[in-house]
C-alpha positions in Angstrom: 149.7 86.4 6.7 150.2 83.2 8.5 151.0 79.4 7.1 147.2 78.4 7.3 145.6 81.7 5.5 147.9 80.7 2.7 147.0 77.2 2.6 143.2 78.1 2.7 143.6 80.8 0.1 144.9 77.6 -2.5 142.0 74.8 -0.6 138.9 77.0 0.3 137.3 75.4 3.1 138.7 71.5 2.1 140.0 70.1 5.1 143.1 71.0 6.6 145.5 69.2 8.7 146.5 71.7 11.8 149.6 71.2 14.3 148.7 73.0 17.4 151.3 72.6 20.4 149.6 73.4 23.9 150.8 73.8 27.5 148.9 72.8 30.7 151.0 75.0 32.6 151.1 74.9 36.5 151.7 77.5 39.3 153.3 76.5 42.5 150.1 75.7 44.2 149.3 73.0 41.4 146.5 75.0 40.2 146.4 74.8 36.0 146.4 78.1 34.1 143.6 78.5 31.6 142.5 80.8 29.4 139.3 82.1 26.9 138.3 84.3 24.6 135.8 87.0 26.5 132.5 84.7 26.8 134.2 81.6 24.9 134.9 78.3 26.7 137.8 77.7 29.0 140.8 75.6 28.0 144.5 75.4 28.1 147.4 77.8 26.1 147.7 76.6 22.9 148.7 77.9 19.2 149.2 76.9 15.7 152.5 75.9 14.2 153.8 77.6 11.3 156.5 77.1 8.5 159.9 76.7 9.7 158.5 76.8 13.5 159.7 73.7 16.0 156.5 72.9 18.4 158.4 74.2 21.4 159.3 77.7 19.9 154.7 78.1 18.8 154.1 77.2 22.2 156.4 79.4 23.8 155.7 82.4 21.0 152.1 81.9 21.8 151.5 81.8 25.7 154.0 85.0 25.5 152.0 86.6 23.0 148.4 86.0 24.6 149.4 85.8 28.2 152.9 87.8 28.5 154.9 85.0 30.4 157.9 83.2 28.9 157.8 79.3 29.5 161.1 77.4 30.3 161.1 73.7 30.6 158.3 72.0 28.6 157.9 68.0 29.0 155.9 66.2 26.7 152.7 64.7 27.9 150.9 63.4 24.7 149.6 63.8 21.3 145.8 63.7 20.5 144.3 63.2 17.2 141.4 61.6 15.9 137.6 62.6 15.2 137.5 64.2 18.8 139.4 67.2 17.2 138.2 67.2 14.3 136.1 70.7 13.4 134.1 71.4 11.3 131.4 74.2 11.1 127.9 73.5 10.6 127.7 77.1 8.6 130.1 75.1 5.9 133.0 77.3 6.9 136.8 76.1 7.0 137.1 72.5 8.4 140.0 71.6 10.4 141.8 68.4 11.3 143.9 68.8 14.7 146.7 66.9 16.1 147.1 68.8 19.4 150.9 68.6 21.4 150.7 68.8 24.4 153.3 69.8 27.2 152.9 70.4 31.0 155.2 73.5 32.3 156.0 74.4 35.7 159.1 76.9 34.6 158.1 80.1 33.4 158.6 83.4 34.5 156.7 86.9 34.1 153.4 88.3 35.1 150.5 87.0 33.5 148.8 89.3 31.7 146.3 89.0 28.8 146.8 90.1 25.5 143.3 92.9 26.1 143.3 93.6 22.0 142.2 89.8 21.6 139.9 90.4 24.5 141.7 87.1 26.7 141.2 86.2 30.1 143.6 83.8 31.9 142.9 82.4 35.2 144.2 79.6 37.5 142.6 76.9 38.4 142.5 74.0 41.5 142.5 70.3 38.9 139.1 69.5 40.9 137.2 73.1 40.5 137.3 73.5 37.0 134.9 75.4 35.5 131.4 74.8 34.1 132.8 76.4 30.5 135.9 74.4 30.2 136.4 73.2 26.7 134.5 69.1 26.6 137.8 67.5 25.3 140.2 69.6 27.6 138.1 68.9 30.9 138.7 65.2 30.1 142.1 65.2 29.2 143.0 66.9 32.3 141.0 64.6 34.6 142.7 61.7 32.6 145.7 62.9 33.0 145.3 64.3 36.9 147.2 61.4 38.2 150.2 62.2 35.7 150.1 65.7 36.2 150.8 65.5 40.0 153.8 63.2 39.7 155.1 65.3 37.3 154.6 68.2 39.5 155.6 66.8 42.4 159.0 65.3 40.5 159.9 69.1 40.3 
């Protein structure tokens, strides 16, 4: 059992402050790698931190469980917080407050291939073609950030 099923055993469905570390990671061409549940929105390789895990080692343990790559060199692009992340369910179901960590990666090595048991699909992307389904908050962060993203990448 993970960090947050204990927490929510001992809070019920009270709010509950969330770490999750994320990577917009890019392939040579500059194209960004996302990824979805079967039929769920599109958005970028993220997890949730547990006890006595550093942000680096849940994003890396993450993308390599879901997507079967290993990531190398992380930089840190920003934190977000705020009501923007905030979730809560209108069935009344767990409510979460996220402060999301997010990296940019260019290093990484392996074969993407998608974890099939938790039905994922990964898929790159060209920054100005994203799709219809991206995640709201993710297709704005990434057109904010577009600028960034390519002097980053280019600094490589």
């Amino acid at each position: 059992m993970d960090y947050c099923e204990e927490i929510r055993k001992m809070i019920g469905n009270s709010p509950l402050i969330v770490v999750r570390p994320s990577a917009v990671i890019m392939n040579d061409k500059g194209e960004i790698l996302l990824n979805r549940y079967t039929g769920g929105t599109w958005g970028i390789p993220g997890g949730i931190l547990q006890l006595n895990e550093s942000v680096e080692e849940c994003i890396k343990r993450n993308v390599h469980e879901d997507l079967g790559i290993m990531l190398n060199t992380l930089f840190l692009v920003a934190v977000y917080s705020g009501m923007e992340l905030n979730m809560k369910p209108e069935d009344g179901g767990d409510e979460y407050h996220i402060v999301a960590i997010g990296y940019l990666c260019t290093d990484y090595e392996g074969e993407i291939t998608p974890d099939e048991n938790q039905a994922i699909e990964a898929q790159f992307f060209n920054l100005n073609q994203l799709p219809e389904e991206t995640d709201p908050f993710i297709k704005n962060k990434l057109v904010e950030l577009k600028g960034q993203l390519k002097k980053i990448y280019a600094s490589q």
